[in-house]
C-alpha positions in Angstrom: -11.1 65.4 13.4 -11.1 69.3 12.6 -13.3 68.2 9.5 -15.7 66.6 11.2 -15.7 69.1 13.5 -16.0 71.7 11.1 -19.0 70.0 9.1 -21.0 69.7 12.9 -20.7 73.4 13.2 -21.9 74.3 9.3 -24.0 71.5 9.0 -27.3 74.4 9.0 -25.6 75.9 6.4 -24.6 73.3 4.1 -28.5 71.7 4.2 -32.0 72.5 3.3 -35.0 70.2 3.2 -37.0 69.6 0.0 -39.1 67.6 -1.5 -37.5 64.8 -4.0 -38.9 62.5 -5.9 -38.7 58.7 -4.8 -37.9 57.8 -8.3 -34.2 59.5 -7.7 -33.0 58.2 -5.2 -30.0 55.7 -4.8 -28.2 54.8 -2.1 -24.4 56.0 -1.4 -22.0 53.6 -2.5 -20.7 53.2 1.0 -24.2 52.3 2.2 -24.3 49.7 -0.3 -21.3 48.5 0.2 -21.9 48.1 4.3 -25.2 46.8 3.4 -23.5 44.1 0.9 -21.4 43.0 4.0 -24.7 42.5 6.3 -28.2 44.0 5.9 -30.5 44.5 9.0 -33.1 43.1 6.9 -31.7 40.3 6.0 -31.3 39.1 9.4 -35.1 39.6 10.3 -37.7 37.1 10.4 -40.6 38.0 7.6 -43.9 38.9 9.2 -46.8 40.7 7.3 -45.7 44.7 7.7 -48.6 46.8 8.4 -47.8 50.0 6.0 -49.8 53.0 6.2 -51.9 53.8 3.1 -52.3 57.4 3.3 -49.9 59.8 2.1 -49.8 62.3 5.5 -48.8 58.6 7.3 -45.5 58.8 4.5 -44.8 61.9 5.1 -44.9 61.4 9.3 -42.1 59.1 8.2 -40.3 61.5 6.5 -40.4 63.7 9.1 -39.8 61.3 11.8 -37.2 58.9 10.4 -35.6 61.5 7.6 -33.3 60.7 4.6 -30.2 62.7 4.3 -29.2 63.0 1.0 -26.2 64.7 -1.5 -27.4 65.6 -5.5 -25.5 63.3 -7.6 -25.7 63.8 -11.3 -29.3 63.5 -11.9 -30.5 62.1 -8.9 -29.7 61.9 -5.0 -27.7 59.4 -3.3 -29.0 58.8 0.5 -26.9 58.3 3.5 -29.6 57.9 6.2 -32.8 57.1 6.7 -32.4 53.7 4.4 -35.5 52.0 6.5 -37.7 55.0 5.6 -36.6 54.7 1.8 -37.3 50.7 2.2 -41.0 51.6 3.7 -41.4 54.2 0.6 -40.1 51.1 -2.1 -42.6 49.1 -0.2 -45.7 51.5 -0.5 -44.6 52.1 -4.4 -44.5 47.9 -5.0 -47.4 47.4 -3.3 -49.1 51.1 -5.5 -49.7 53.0 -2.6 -47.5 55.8 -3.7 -46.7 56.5 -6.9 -42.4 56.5 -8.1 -42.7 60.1 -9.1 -43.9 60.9 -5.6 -41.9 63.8 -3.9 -41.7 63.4 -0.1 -39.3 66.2 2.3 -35.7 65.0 2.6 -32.6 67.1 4.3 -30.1 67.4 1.7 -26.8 68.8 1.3 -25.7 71.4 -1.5 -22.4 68.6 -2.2 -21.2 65.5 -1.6 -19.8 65.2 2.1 -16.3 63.5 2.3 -16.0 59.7 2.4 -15.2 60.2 6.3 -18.4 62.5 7.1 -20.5 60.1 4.9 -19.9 56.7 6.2 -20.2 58.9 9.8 -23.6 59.7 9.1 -24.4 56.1 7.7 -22.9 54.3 11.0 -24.8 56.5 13.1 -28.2 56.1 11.3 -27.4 52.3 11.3 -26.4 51.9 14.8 -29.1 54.2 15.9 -31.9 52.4 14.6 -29.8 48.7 15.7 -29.0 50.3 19.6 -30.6 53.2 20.1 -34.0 52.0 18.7 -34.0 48.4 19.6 -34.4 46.9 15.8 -32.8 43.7 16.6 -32.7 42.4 20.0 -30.6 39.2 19.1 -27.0 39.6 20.6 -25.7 37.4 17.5 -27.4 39.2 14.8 -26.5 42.8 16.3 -22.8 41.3 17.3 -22.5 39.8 12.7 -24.1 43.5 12.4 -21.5 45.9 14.5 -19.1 43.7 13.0 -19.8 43.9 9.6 -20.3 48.1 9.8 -17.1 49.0 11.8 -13.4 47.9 11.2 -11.3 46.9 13.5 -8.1 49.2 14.1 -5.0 47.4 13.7 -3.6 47.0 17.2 -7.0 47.0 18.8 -8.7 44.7 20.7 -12.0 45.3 18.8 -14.2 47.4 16.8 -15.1 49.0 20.2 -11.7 50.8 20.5 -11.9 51.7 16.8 -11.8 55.9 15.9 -15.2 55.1 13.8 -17.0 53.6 17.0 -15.5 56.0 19.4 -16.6 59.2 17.4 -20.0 57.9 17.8 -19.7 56.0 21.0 -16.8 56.7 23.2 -18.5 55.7 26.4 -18.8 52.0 25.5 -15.4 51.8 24.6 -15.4 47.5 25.6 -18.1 44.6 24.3 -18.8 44.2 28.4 -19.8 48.1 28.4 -21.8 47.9 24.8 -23.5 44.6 26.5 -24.7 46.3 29.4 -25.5 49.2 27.6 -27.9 47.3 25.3 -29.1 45.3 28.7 -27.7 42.0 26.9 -25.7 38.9 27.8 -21.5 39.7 26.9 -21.4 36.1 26.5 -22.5 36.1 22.7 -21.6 39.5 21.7 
């Protein structure tokens, strides 16, 4: 707790934006492996994605939804922003930005710890899940929540876990996180 207390009151001063290239980015491990459990994307239905074709719309995205990023040898692993990274892969499939393109991320001098990491990845996944509305399906976010926190041995659920309570101590029950989300309990 003290570390993650610590790294909330430094965080200005461990963290600058700059522009990075697209082409050196990879995802942290960790977000790979909660992604490997269950990706948001997956669970979608596909539908033609309107994506904007001018490169002040990218960086509104930037800017908007950022990546948070850690230099990692020669390139940058992210921990947030993952649906702004998938928009940019997007745009450079479909050659509307180039690879090489350098858009404004917030990047640490080092790596965080494996605790403040998968911190900032929970949040930026439950965020966009909750927070956001991306997925209004009580299964899907219910496979989702499940998938990104683990259960604490003795607990009922992933809602009295440490992980879910550092981010969400208020909706410490499913019944609370249903009527948070303005869902049926039933499902989730």
């Amino acid at each position: 707790m003290d570390e993650l207390r610590r790294f909330h009151q430094e965080i200005l001063a461990q963290a600058h934006w700059q522009p990075i290239s697209l082409d050196r980015l990879i995802a942290d491990d960790i977000l790979d492996t909660l992604f490997a459990k269950a990706h948001p994307s997956s669970i979608l239905r596909n539908q033609a994605q309107a994506t904007p074709n001018n490169q002040y719309l990218f960086n509104f995205l930037a800017m908007q939804s950022p990546v948070i990023c850690y230099p990692f040898r020669r390139h940058y692993r992210y921990l947030a922003g993952a649906f702004t990274v998938e928009k940019w892969t997007q745009a450079i499939a479909e050659q509307q930005l180039d690879p090489d393109t350098q858009m404004p991320m917030f990047v640490f001098k080092k790596k965080p710890s494996e605790a403040i990491r998968r911190q900032i990845i929970q949040f930026d996944l439950t965020n966009n899940l909750m927070d956001k509305c991306f997925v209004n399906d009580t299964k899907k976010l219910s496979f989702l929540l499940r998938a990104w926190f683990k259960k604490d041995q003795g607990a009922r659920s992933i809602f009295q876990s440490q992980e879910w309570l550092l981010l969400y101590p208020h909706l410490n029950t499913s019944a609370k996180t249903a009527a948070y989300l303005s869902i049926s309990k039933k499902d989730f």
